[in-house]
C-alpha positions as CSV (number, residue, x, y, z in Angstrom):
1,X,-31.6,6.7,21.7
2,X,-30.9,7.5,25.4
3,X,-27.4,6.0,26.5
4,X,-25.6,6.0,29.3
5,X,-22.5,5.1,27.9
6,X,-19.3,8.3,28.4
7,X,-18.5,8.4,24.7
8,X,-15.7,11.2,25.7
9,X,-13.6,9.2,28.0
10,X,-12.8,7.6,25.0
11,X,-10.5,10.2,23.9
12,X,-6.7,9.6,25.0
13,X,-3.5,11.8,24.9
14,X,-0.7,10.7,22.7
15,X,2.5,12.4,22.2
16,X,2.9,11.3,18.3
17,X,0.5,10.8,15.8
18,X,-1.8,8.4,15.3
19,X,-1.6,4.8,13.8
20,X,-3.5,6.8,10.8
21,X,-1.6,9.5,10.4
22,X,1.3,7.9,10.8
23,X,0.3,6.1,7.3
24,X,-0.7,9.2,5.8
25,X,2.5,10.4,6.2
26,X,4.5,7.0,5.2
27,X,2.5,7.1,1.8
28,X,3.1,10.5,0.9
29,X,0.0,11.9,1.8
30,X,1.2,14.6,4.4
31,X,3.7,16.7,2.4
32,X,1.8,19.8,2.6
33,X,0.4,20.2,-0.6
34,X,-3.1,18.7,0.4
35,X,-5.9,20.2,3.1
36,X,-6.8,17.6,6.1
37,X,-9.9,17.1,8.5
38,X,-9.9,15.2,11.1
39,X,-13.8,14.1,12.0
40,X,-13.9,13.3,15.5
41,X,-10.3,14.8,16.3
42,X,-10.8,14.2,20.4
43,X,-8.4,16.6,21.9
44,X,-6.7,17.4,19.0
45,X,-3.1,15.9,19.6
46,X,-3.0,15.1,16.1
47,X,-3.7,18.9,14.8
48,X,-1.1,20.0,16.9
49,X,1.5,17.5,15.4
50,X,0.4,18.5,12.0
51,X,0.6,21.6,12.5
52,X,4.3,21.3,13.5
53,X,5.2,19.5,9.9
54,X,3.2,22.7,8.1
55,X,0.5,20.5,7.1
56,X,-2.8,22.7,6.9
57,X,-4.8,21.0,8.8
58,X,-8.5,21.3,10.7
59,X,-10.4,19.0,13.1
60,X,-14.1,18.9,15.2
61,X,-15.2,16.1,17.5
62,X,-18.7,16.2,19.5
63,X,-16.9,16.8,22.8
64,X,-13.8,18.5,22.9
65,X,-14.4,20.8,19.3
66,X,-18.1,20.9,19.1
67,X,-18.5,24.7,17.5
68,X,-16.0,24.1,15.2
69,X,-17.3,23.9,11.2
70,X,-17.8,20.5,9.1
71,X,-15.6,21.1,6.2
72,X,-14.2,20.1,3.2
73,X,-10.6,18.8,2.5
74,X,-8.5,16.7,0.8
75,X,-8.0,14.2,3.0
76,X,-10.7,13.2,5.6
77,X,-9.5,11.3,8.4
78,X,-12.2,9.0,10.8
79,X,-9.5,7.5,13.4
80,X,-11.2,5.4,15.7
81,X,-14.9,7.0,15.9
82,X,-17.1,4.4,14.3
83,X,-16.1,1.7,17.0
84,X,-17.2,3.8,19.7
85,X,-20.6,4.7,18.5
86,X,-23.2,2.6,20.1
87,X,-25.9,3.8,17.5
88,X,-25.6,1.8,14.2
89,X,-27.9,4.5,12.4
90,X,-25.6,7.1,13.8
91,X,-22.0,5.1,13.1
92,X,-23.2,4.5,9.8
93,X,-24.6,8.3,9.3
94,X,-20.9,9.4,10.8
95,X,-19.1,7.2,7.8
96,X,-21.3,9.1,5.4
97,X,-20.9,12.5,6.5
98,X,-17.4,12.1,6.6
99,X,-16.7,10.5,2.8
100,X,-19.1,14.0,1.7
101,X,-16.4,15.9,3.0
102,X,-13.1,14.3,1.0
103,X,-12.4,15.9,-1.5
104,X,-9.5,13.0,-2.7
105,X,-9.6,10.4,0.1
106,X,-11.1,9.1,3.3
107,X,-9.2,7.2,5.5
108,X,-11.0,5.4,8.0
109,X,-9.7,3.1,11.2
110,X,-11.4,1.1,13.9
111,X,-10.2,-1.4,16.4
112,X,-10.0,-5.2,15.6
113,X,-10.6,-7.8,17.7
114,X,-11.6,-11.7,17.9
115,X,-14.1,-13.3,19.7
116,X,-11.6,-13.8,23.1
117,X,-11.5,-9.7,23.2
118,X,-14.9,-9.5,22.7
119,X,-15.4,-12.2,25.7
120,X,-14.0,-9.9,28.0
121,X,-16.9,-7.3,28.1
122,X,-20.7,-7.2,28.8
123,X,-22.5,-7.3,25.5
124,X,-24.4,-4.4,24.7
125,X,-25.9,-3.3,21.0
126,X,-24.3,-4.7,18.4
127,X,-20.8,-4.4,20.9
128,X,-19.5,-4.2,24.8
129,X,-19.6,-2.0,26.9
130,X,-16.3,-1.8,29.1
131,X,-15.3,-1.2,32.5
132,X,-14.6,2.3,31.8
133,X,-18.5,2.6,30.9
134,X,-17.5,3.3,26.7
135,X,-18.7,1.4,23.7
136,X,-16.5,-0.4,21.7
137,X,-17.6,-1.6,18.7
138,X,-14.8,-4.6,17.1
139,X,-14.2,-5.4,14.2
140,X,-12.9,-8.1,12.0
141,X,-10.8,-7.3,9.2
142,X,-13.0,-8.8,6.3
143,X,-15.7,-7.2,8.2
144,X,-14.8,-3.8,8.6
145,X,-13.7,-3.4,4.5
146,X,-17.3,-5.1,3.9
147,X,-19.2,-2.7,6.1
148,X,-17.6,0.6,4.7
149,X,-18.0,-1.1,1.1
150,X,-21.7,-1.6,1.4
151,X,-22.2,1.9,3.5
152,X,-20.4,4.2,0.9
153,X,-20.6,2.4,-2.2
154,X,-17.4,2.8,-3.2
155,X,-13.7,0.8,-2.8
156,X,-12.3,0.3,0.6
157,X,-8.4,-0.1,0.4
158,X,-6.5,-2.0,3.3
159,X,-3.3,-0.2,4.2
160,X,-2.9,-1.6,7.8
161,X,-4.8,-3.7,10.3
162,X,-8.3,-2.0,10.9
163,X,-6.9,1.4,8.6
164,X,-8.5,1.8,5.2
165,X,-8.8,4.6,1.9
166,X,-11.4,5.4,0.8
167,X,-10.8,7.4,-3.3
168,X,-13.5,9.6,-4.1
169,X,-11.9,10.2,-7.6
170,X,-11.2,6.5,-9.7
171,X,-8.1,7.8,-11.0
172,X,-6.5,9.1,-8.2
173,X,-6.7,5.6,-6.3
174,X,-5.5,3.9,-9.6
175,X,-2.5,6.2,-9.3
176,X,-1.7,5.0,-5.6
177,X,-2.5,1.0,-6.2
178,X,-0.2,1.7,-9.1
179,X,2.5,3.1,-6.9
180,X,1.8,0.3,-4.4
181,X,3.3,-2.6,-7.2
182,X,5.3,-0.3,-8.6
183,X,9.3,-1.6,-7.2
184,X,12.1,1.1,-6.5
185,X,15.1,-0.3,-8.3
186,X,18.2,1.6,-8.4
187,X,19.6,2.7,-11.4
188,X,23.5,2.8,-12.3
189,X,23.2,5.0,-15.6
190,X,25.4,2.6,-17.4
191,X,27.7,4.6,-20.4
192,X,29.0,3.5,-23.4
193,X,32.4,4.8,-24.4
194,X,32.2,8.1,-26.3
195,X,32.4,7.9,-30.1
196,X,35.5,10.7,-30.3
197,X,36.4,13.5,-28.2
198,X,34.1,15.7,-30.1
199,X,30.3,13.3,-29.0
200,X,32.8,13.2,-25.3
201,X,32.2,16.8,-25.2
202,X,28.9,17.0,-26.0
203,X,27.9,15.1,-23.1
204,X,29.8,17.0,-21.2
205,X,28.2,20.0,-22.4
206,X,24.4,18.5,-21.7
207,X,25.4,15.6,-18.9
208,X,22.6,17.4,-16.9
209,X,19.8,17.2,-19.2
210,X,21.0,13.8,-20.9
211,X,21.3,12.0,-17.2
212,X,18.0,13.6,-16.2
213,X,16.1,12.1,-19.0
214,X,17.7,8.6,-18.8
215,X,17.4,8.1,-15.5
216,X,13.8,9.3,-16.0
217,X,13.2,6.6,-18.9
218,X,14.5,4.0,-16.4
219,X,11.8,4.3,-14.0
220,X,9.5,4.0,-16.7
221,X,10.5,1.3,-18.8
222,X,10.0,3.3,-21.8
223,X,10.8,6.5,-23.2
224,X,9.5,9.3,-21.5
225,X,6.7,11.9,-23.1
226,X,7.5,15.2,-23.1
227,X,5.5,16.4,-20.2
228,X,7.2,13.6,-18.0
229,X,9.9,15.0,-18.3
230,X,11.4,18.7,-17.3
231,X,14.5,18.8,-19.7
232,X,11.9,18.2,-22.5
233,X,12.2,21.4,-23.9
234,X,15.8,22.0,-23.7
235,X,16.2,18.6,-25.2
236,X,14.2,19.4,-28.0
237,X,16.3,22.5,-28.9
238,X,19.1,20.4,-28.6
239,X,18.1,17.6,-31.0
240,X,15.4,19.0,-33.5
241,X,12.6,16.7,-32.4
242,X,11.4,14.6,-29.3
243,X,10.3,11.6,-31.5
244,X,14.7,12.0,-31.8
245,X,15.1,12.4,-28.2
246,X,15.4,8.5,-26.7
247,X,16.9,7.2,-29.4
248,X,19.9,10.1,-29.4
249,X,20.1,10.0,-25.3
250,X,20.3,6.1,-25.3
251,X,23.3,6.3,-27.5
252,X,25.4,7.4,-24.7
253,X,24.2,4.3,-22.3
254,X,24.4,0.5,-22.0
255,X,21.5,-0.5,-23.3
256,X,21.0,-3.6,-21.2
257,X,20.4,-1.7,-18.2
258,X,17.1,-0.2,-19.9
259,X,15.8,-3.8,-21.5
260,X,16.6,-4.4,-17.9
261,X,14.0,-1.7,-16.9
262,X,11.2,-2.3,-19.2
263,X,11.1,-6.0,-18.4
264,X,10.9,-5.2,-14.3
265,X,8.2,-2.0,-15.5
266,X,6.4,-4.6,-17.3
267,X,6.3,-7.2,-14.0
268,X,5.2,-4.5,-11.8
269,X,1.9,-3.4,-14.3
270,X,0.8,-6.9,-14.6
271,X,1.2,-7.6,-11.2
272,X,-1.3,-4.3,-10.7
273,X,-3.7,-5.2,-13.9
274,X,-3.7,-9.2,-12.3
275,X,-5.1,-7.7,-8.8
276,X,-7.5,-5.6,-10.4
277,X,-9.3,-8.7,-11.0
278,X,-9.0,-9.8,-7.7
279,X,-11.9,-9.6,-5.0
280,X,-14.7,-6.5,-5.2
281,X,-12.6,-3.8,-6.5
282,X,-15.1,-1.7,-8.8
283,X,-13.8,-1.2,-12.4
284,X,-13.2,2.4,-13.4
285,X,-13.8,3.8,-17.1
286,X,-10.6,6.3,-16.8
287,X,-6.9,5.6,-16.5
288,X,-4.5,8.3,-15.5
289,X,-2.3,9.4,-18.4
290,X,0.7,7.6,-17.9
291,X,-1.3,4.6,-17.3
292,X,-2.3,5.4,-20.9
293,X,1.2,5.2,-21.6
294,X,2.2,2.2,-20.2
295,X,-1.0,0.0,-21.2
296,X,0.1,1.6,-25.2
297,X,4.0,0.8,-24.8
298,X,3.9,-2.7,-23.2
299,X,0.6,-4.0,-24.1
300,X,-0.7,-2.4,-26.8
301,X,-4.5,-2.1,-25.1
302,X,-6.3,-1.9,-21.8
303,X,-7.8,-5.0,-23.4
304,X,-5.0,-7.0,-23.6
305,X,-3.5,-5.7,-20.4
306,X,-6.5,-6.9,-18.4
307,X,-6.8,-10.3,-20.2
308,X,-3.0,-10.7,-19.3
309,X,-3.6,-9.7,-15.7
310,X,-6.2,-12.0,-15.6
311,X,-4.1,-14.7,-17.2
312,X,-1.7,-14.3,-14.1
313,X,-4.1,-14.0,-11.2
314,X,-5.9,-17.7,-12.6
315,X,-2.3,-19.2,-12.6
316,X,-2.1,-18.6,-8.5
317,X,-4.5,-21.4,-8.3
318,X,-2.0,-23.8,-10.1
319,X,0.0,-25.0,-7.1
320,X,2.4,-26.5,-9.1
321,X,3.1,-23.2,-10.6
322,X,3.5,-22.0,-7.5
323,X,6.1,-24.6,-6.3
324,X,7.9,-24.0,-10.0
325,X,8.1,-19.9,-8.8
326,X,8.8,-20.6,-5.7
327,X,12.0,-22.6,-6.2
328,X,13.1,-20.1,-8.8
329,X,13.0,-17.4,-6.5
330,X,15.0,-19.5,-3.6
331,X,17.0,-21.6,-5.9
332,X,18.0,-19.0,-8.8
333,X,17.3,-15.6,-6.7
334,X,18.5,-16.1,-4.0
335,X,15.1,-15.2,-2.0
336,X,14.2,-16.8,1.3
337,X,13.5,-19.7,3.2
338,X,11.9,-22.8,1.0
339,X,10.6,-25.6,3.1
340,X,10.3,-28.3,0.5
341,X,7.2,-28.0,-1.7
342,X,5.2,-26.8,1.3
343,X,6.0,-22.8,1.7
344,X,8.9,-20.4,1.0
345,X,9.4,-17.6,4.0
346,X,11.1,-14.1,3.3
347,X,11.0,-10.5,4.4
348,X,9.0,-8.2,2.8
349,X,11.9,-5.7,1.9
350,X,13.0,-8.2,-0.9
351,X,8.8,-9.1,-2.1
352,X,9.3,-6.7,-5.1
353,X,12.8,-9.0,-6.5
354,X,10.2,-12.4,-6.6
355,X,8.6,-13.4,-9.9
356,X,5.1,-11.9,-10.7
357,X,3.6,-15.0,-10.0
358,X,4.6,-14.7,-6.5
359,X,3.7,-11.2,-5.8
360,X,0.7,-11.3,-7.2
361,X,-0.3,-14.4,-4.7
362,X,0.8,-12.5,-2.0
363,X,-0.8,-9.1,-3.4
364,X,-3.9,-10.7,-2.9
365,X,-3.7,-11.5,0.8
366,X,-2.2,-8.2,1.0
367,X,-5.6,-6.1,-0.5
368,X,-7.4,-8.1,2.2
369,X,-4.9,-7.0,4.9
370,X,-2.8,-3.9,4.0
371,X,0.6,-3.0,3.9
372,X,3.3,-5.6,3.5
373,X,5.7,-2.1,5.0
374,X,3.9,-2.8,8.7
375,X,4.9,-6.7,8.3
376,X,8.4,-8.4,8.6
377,X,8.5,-11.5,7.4
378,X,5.8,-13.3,4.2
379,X,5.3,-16.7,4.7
380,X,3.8,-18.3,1.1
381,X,1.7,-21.4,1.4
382,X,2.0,-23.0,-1.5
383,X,-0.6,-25.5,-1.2
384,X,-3.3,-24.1,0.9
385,X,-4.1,-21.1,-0.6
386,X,-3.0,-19.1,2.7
387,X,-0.3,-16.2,3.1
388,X,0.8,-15.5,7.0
389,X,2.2,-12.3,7.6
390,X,5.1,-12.3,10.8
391,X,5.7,-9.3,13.2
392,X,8.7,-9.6,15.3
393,X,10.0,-7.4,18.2
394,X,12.4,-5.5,16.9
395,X,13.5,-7.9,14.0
396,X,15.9,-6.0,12.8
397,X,18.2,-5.3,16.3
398,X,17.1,-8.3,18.4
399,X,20.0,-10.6,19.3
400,X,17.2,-13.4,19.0
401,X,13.8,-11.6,17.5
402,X,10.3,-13.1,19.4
403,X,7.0,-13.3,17.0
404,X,4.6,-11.0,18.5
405,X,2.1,-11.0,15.9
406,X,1.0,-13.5,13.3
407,X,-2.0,-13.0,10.5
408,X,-3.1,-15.1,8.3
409,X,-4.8,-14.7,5.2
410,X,-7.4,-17.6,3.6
411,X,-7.6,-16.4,-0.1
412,X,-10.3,-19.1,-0.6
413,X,-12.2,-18.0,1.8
414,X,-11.2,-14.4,1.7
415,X,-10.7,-14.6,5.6
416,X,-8.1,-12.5,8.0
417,X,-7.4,-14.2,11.4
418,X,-4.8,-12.3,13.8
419,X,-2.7,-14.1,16.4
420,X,-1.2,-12.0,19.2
421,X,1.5,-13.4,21.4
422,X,1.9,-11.2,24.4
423,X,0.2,-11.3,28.0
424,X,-0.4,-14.2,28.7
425,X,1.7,-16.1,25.7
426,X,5.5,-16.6,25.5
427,X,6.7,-15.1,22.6
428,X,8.0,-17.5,20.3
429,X,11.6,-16.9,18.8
430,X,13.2,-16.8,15.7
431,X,14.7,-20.5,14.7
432,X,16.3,-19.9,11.6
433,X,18.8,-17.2,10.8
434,X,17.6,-14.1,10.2
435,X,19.5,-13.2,6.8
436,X,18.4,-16.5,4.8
437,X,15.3,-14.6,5.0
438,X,16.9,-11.9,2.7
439,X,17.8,-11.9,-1.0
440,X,21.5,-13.6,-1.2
């Protein structure tokens, strides 16, 4: 197709990395260990960053890097190249090309915008052409996970506004949505007084190996296998046996704190099995191994961990259930904001301390979204079926924060709207105080 449209004044100069990269590297992704491409790099700002961290790193793009090589990686990155293609047999040819390349994930990002934006251009193809003579091509949220769903065939993950993974292996993205529910709780590594000076030496003698081990069972909820643990082998020599091992190490601790751990490692599996059922995410036929664990140790099957989940993701639609968890969570908790029986407001730091019932609600909106990390505060509606997701200048530090952002999330209908309040809006400020937002 001839086209007058400058595709390469579309590249722009940036002095840190991109809004993708910049999630790559929040969820682990750049840490070294794993090859990235970056398909349709423009001048390569983002190479050069990488580069600087020691991540190993390529790029091409059609203007600035035409010679060099297409090639495989880890991770594939598409930032911001399907919205300026003007061709839909090319932008959806581009996708394709670029999933064959990822080895582990894709991740892909375009730029949103509403029918106002949109407004604001002359039409042309399926987009506008603007007054720097480039195509943009916008998207909506639900849109642009729809469109990559149907090109590729394969589960589009939200992570941020217009930024999504792509998994080309089923277990590895089970391992990250795992990650994603799993809560960080801090440990104390509660002791028990030692039965006589001889068990107090003991522990002295191992404290390295015994900690390690406990601390390790308390982020699983369960005793560890031997190849989850690194002391395994010492451990073994030390007690005959690792069927011995958890019982002998727990003998030292209060055992409260791990009941305490297996009920919160519990929550944060069913919130994960609940939102499996949730929306178009395709089933997969293998679980990573300590997935196998987990599902054996609190569930006893993948059966009955899925008809659990899917227990839990029906009860959302009970608002009354809703209203019960929600006052629990204000009222017993400590969490939030509740405005009667209408919705209960808090910041996202503190969404992994509410009941399952309330994550899960929220978990939804959020797999249509993204990342509740790129959010401050979660509004719950608890009789509409709606999440709104609040972002404030400078929340934290602001003497009085404004709302600059607002999105809100229509599980019935499975809709995203965004709400922008600069140019021409007022910013609206903060009412209530900013700590009732926070776990008391």
């Amino acid at each position: 197709m001839t086209s007058t449209i400058e595709r390469r004044r579309t590249a722009l100069r940036r002095s840190a990395l991109s809004s993708p990269m910049q999630h790559l590297l929040r969820f682990g992704f750049l840490d070294g260990t794993r090859t990235l491409f970056d398909y349709g790099c423009g001048r390569g700002d983002d190479l050069r960053l990488l580069a600087q961290m020691k991540v190993p790193a390529a790029g091409w793009d059609p203007v600035f890097r035409p010679d060099v090589d297409r090639q495989p990686a880890d991770i594939v990155n598409l930032g911001f190249v399907l919205n300026v293609i003007e061709d839909a047999g090319e932008r959806r040819e581009t996708l394709q090309a670029a999933f064959k390349l990822a080895r582990k994930v894709l991740i892909v990002s375009v730029m949103l915008g509403y029918q106002t934006k949109r407004e604001q251009f002359a039409a042309f193809e399926d987009g506008v052409r603007t007054q720097r003579n480039t195509f943009q091509k916008y998207y909506m949220q639900d849109e642009f996970r729809s469109y990559v769903e149907k090109t590729l065939g394969a589960n589009a993950i939200p992570i941020a506004a217009g930024i999504c993974l792509v998994f080309k292996d089923g277990v590895e993205e089970q391992l990250f949505l795992l990650a994603r529910q799993q809560v960080r709780r801090e440990w104390r590594l509660l002791r028990r007084e030692p039965d006589g000076a001889a068990v107090a030496s003991m522990i002295e003698d191992h404290k390295e190996q015994i900690d390690a081990y406990w601390l390790r069972a308390l982020e699983l909820g369960r005793p560890a296998a031997p190849e989850e643990c690194p002391e395994a082998q010492s451990l073994i020599r030390l007690v005959g046996s690792w069927r011995r091992v958890h019982e002998w190490v727990g003998r030292f601790f209060n055992p409260a704190e791990f009941e305490a751990a297996a009920i919160g490692r519990q929550e944060d599996l069913l919130v994960y099995f609940a939102l499996g059922h949730f929306g178009r995410r395709r089933p997969v036929s293998e679980l990573p191994d300590r997935l196998q664990r987990d599902v054996q140790f609190f569930f006893g099957s993948i059966t009955k961990a899925r008809n659990a989940g899917k227990r839990a993701l029906f009860a959302t639609g009970d608002s009354a259930r809703l209203e019960e968890a929600a006052a629990f969570c204000h009222g017993e908790l400590g969490i939030g904001v509740l405005n009667d029986d209408h919705d209960l407001t808090f910041h996202q730091s503190v969404l992994g301390e509410c009941l399952p019932l309330i994550r899960i609600y929220v978990g939804c909106a959020l797999q249509l979204f993204g990342d509740a990390g790129s959010v401050d505060l979660i509004k719950v509606h608890l009789q509409s079926g709606k999440v709104t997701f609040l972002v404030y200048d400078d929340f934290e530090g602001a003497a009085t924060p404004r709302l600059i952002e607002r999105i809100k999330v229509d599980l019935s209908r499975l809709r995203v709207d965004f709400f922008d309040y600069v140019g021409e809006y007022e910013p609206q400020p903060l009412s209530e105080d900013r700590e009732g937002f926070y776990q008391r």
